[in-house]
Jmol script that loads the backbone (N, CA, C; Angstrom):
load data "model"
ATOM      1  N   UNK A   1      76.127 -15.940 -28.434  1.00  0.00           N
ATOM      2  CA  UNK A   1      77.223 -16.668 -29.046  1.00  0.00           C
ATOM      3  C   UNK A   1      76.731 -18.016 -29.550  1.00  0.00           C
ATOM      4  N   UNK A   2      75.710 -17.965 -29.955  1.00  0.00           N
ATOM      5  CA  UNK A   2      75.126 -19.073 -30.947  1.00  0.00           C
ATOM      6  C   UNK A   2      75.635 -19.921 -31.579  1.00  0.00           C
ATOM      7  N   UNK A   3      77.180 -19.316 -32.349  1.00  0.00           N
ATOM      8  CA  UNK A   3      77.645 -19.653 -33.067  1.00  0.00           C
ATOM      9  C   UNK A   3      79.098 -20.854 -32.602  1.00  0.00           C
ATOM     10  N   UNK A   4      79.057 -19.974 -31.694  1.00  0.00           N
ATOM     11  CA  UNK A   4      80.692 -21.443 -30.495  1.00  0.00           C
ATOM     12  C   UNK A   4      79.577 -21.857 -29.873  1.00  0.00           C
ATOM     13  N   UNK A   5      78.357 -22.226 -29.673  1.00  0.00           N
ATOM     14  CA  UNK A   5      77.730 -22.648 -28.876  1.00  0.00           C
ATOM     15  C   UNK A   5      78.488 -24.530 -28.590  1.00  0.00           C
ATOM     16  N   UNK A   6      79.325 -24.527 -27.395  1.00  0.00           N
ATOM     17  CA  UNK A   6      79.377 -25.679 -26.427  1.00  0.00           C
ATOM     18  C   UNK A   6      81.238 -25.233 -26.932  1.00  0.00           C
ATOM     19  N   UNK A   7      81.300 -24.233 -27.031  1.00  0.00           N
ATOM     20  CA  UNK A   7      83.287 -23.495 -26.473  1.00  0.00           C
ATOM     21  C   UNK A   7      82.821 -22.138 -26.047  1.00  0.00           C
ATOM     22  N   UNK A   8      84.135 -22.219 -24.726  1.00  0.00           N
ATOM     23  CA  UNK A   8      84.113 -21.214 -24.341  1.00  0.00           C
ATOM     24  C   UNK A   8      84.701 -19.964 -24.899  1.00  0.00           C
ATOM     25  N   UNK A   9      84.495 -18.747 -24.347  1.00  0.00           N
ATOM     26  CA  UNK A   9      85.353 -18.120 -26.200  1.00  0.00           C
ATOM     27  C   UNK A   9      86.865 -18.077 -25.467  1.00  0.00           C
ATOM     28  N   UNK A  10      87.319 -17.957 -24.657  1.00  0.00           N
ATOM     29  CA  UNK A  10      88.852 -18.233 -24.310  1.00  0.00           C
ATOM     30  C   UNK A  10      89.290 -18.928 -25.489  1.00  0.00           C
ATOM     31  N   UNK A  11      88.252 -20.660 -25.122  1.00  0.00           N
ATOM     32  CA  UNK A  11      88.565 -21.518 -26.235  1.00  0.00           C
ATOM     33  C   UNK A  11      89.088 -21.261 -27.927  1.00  0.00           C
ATOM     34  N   UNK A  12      87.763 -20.482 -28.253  1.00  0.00           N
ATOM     35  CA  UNK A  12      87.588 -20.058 -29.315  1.00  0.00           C
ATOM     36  C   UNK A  12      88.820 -19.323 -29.832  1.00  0.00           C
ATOM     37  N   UNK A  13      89.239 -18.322 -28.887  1.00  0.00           N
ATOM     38  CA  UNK A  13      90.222 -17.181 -29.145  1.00  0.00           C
ATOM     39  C   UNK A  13      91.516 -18.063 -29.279  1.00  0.00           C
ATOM     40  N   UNK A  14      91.425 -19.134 -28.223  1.00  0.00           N
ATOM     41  CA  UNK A  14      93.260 -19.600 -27.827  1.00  0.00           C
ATOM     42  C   UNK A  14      93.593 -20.440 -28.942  1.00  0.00           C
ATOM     43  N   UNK A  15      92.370 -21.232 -29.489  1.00  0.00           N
ATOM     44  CA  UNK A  15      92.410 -22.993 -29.533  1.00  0.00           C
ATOM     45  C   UNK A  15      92.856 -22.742 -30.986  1.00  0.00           C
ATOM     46  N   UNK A  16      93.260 -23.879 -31.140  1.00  0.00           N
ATOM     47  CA  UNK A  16      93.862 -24.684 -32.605  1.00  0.00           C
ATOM     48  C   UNK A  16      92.919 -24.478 -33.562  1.00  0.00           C
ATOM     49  N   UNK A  17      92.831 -22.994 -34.771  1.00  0.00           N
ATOM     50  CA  UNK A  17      91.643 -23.004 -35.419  1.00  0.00           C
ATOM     51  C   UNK A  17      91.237 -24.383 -36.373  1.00  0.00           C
ATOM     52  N   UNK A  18      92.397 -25.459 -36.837  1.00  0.00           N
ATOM     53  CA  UNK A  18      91.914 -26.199 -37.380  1.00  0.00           C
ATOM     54  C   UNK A  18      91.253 -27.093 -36.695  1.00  0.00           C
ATOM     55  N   UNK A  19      91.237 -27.338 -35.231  1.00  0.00           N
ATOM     56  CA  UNK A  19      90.630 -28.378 -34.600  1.00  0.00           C
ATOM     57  C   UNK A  19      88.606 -27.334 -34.843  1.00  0.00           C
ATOM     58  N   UNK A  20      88.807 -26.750 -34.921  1.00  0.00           N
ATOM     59  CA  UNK A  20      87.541 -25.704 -34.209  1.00  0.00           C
ATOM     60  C   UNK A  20      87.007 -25.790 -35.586  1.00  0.00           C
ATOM     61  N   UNK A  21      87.678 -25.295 -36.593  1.00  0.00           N
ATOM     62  CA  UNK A  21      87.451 -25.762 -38.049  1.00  0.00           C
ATOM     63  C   UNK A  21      86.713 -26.861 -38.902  1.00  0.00           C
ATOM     64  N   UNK A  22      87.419 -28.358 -38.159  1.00  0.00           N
ATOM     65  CA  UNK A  22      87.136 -29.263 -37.917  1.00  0.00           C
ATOM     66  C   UNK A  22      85.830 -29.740 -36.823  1.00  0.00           C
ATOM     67  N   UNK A  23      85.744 -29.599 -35.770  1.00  0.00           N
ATOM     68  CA  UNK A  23      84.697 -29.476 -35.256  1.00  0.00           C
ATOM     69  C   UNK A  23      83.323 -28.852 -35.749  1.00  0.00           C
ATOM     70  N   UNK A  24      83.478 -27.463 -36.153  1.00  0.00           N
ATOM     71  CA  UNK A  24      82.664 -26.771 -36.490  1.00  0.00           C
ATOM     72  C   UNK A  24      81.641 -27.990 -37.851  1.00  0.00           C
ATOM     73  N   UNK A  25      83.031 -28.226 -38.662  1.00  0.00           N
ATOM     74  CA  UNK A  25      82.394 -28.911 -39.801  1.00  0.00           C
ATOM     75  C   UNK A  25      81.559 -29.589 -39.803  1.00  0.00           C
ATOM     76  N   UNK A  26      81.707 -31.017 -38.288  1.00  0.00           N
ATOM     77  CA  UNK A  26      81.163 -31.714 -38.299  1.00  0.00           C
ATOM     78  C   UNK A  26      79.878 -31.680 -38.087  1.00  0.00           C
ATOM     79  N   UNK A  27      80.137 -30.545 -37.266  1.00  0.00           N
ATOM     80  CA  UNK A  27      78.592 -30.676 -37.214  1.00  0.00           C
ATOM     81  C   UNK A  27      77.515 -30.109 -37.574  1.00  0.00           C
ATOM     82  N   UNK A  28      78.002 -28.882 -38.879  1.00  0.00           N
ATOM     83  CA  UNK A  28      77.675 -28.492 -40.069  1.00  0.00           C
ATOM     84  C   UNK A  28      77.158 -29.649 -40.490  1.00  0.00           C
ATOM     85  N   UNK A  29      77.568 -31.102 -40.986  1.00  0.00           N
ATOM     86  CA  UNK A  29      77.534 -31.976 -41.837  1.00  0.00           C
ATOM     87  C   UNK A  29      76.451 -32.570 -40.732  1.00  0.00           C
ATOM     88  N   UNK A  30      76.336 -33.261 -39.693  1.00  0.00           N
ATOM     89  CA  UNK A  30      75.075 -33.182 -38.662  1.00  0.00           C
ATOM     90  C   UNK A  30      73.574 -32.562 -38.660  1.00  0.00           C
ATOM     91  N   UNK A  31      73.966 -31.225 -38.634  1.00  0.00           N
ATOM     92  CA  UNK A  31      72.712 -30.515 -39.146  1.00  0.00           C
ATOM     93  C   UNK A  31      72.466 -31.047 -40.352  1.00  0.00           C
ATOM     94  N   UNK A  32      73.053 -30.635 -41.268  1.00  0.00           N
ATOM     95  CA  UNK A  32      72.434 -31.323 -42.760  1.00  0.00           C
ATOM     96  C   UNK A  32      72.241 -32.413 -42.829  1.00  0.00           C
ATOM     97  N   UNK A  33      72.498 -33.449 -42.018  1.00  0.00           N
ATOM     98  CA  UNK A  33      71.487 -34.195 -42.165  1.00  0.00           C
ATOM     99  C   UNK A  33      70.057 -34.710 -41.637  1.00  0.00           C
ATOM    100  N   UNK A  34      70.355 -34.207 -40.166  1.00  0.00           N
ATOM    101  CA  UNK A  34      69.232 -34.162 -39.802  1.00  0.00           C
ATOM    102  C   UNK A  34      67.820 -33.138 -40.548  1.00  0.00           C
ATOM    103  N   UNK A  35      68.726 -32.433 -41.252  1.00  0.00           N
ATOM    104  CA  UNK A  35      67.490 -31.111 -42.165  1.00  0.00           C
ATOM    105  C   UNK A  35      67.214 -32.109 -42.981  1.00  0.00           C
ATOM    106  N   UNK A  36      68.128 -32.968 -43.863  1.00  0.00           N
ATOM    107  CA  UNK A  36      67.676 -33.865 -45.039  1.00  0.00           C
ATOM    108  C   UNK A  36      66.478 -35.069 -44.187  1.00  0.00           C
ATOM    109  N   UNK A  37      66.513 -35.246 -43.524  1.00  0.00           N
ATOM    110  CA  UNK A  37      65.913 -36.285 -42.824  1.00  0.00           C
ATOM    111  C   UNK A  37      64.151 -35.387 -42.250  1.00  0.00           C
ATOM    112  N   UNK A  38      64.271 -34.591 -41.533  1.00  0.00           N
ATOM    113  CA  UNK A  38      63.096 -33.939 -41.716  1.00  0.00           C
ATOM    114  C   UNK A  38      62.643 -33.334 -43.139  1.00  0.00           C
ATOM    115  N   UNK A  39      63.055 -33.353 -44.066  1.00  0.00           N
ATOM    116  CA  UNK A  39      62.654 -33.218 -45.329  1.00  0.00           C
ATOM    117  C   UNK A  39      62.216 -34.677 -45.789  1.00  0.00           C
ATOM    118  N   UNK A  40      62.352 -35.417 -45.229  1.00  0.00           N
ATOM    119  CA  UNK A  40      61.654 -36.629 -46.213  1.00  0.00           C
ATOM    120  C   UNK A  40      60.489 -36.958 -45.569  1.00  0.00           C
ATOM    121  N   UNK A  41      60.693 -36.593 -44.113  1.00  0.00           N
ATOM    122  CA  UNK A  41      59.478 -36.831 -43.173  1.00  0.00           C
ATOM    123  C   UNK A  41      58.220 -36.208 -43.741  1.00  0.00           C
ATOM    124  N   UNK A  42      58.652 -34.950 -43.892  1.00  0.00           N
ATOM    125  CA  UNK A  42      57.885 -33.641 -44.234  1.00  0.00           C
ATOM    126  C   UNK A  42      56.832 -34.780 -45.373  1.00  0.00           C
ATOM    127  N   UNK A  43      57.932 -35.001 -46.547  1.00  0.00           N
ATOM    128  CA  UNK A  43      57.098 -35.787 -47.612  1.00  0.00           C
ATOM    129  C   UNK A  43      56.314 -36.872 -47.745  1.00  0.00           C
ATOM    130  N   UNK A  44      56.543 -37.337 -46.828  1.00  0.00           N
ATOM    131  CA  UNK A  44      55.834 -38.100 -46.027  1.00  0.00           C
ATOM    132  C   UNK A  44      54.325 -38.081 -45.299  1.00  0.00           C
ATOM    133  N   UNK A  45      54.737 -37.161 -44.525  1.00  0.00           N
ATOM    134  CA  UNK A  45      53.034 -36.699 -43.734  1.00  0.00           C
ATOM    135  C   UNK A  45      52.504 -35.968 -44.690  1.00  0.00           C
ATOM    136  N   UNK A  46      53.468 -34.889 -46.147  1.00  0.00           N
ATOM    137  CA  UNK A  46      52.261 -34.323 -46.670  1.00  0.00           C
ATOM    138  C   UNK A  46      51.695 -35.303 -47.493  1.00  0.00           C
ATOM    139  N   UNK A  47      52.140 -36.730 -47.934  1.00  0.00           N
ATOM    140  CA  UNK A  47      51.320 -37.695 -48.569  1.00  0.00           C
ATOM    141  C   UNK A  47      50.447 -38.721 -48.164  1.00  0.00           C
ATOM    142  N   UNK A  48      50.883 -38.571 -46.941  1.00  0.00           N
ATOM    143  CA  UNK A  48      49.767 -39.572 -45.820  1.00  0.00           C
ATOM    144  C   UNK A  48      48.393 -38.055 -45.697  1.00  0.00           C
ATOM    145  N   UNK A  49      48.414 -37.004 -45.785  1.00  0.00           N
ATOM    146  CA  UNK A  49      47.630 -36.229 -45.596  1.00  0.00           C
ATOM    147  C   UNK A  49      46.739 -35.858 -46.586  1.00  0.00           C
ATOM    148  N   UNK A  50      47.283 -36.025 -48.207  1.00  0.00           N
ATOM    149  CA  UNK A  50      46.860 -35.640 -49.160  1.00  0.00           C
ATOM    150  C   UNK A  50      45.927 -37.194 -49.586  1.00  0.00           C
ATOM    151  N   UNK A  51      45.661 -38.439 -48.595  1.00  0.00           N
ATOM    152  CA  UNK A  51      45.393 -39.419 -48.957  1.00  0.00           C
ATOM    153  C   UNK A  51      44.498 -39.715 -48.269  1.00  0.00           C
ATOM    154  N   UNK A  52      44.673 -39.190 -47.319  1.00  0.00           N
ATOM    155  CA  UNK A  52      43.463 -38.659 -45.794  1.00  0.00           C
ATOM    156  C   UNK A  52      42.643 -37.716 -46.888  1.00  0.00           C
ATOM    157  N   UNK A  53      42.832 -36.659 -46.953  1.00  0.00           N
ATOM    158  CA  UNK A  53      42.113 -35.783 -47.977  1.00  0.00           C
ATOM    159  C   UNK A  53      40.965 -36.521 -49.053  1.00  0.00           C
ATOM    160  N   UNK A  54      41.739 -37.029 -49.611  1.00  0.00           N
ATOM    161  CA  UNK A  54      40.972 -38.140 -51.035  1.00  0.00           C
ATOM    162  C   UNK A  54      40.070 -38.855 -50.242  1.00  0.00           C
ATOM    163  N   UNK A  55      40.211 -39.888 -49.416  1.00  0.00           N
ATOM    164  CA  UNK A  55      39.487 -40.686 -48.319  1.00  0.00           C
ATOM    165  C   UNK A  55      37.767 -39.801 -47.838  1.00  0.00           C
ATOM    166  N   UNK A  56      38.773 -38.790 -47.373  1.00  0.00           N
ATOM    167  CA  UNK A  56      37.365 -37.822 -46.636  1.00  0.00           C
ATOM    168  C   UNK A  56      36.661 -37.620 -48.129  1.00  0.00           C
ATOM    169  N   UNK A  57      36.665 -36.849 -49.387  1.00  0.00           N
ATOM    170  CA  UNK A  57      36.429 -36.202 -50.100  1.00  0.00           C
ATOM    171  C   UNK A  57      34.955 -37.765 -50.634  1.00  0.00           C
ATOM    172  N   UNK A  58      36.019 -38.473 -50.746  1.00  0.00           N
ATOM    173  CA  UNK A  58      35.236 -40.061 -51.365  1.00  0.00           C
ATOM    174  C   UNK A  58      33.821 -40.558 -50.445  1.00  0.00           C
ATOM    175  N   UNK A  59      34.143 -40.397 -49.262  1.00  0.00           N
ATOM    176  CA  UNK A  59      33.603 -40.866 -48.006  1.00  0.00           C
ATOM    177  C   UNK A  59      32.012 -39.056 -47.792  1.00  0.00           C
ATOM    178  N   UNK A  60      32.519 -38.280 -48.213  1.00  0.00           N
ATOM    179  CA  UNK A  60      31.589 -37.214 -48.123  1.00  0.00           C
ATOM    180  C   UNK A  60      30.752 -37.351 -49.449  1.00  0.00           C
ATOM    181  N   UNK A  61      31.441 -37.807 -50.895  1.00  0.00           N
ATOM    182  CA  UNK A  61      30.512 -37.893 -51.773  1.00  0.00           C
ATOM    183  C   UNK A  61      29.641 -39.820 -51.357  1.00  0.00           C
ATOM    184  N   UNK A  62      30.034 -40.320 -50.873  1.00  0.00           N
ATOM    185  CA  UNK A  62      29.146 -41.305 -50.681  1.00  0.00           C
ATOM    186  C   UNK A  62      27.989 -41.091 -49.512  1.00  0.00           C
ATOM    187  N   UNK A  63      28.185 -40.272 -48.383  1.00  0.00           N
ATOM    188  CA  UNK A  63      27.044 -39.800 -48.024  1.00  0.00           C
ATOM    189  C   UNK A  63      25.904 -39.109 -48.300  1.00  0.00           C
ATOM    190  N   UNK A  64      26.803 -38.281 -49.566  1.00  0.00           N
ATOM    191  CA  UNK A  64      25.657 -37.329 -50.087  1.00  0.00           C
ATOM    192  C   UNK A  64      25.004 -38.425 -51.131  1.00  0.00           C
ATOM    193  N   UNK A  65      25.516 -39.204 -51.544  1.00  0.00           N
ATOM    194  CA  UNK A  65      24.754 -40.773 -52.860  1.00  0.00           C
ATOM    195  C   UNK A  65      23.548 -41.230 -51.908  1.00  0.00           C
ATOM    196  N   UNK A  66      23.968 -41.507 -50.322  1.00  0.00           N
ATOM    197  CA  UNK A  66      23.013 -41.875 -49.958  1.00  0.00           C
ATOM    198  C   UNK A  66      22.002 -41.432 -48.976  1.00  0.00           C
ATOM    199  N   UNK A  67      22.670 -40.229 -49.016  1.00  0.00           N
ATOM    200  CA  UNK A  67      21.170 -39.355 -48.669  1.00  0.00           C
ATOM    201  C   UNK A  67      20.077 -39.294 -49.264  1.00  0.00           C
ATOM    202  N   UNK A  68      20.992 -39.394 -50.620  1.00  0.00           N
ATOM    203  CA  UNK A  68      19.687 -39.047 -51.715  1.00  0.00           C
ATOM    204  C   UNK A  68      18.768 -40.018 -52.033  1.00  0.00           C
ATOM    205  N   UNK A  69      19.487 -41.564 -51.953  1.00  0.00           N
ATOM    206  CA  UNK A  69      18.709 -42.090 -52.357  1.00  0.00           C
ATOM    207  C   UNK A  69      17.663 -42.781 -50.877  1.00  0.00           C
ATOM    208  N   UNK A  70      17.954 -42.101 -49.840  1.00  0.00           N
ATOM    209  CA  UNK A  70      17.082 -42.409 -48.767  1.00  0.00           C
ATOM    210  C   UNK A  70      16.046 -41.220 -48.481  1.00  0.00           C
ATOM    211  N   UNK A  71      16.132 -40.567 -49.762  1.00  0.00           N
ATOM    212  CA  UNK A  71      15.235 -39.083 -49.404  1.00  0.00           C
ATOM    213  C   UNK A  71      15.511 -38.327 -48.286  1.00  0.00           C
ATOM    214  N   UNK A  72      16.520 -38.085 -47.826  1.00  0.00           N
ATOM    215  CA  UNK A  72      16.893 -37.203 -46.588  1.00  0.00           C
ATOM    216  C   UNK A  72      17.628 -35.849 -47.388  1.00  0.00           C
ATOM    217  N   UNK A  73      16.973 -34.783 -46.894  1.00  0.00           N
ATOM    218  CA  UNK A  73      18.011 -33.482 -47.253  1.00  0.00           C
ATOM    219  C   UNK A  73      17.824 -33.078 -46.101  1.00  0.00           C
ATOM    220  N   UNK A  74      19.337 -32.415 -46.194  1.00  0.00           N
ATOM    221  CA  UNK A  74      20.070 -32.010 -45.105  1.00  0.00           C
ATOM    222  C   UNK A  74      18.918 -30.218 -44.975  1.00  0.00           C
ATOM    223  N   UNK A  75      18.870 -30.061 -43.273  1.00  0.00           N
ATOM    224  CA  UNK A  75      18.220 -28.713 -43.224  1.00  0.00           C
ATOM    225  C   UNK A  75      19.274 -27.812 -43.253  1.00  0.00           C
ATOM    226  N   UNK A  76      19.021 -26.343 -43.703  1.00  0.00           N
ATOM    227  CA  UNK A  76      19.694 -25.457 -43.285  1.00  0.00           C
ATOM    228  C   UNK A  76      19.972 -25.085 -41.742  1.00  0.00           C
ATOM    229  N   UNK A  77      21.480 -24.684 -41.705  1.00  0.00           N
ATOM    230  CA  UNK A  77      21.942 -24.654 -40.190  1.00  0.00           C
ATOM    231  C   UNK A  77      21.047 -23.582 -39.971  1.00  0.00           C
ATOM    232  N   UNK A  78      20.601 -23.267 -38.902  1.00  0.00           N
ATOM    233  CA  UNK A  78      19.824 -22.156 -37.671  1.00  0.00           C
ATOM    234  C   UNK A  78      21.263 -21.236 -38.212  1.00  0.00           C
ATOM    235  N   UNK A  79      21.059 -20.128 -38.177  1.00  0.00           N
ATOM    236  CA  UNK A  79      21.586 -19.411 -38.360  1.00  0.00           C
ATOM    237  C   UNK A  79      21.093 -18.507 -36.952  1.00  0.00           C
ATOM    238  N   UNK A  80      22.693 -17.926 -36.072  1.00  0.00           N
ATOM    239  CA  UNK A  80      22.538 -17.696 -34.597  1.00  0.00           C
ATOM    240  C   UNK A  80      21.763 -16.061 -34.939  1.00  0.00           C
ATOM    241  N   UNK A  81      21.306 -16.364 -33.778  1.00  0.00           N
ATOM    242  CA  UNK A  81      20.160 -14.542 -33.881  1.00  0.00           C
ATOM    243  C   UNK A  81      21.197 -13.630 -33.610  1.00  0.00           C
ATOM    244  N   UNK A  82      20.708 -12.713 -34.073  1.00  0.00           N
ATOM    245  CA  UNK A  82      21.475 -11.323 -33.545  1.00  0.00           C
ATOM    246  C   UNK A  82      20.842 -10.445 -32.765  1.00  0.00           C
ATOM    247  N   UNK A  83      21.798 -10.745 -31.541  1.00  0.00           N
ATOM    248  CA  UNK A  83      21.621 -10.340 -30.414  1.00  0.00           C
ATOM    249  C   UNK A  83      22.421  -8.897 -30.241  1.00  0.00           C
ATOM    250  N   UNK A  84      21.301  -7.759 -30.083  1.00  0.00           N
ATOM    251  CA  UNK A  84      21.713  -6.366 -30.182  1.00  0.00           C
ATOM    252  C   UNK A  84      21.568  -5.758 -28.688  1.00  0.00           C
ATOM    253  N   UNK A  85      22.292  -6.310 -27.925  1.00  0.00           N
ATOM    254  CA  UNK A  85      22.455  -5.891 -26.134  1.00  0.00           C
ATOM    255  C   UNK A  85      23.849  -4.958 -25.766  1.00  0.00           C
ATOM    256  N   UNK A  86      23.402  -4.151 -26.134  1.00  0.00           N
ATOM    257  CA  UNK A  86      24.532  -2.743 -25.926  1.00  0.00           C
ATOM    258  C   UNK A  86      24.747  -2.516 -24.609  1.00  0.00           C
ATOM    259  N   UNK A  87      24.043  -3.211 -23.862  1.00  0.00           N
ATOM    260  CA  UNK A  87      24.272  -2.471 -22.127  1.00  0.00           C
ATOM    261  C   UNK A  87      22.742  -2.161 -21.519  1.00  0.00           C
ATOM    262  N   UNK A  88      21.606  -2.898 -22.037  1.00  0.00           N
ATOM    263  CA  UNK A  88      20.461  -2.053 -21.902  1.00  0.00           C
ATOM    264  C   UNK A  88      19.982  -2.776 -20.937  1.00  0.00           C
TER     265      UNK A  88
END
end "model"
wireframe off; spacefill off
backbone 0.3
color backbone group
């Protein structure tokens, strides 16, 4: 009963549908805003994230500027062995 969630259904069944009507609304209008409000958040962290992004991207091409010009190249990772142990 998700839906009367905080009436009992007696309530539901007996009570004054415009009070319940009314109630219900409000807090229809509650939710929506709290949804509007995590929607701006949302826009929010995805632009604090997409700025983090740029940051790293800037910050990775300046390491690779000065790798180069310190003559360092990066080695290839070890690549893990393959280990063929069936039970033997």
């Amino acid at each position: 009963m998700g839906l009367w969630k905080g009436f009992k259904l007696c309530e539901v069944l007996d009570g004054n549908k415009r009070t319940l009507i009314t109630v219900l609304s409000e807090q229809l209008a509650l939710t929506n805003q709290a949804l509007e409000g995590m929607s701006e958040e949302m826009k929010v962290v995805q632009k604090d994230r997409r700025k983090l992004e740029d940051r790293v991207g800037k910050l990775e091409e300046r390491i690779r500027e000065l790798e180069k010009l310190a003559g360092v190249q990066k080695e290839p990772a070890a690549e893990p062995e393959d280990v063929d142990n069936k039970g033997e």
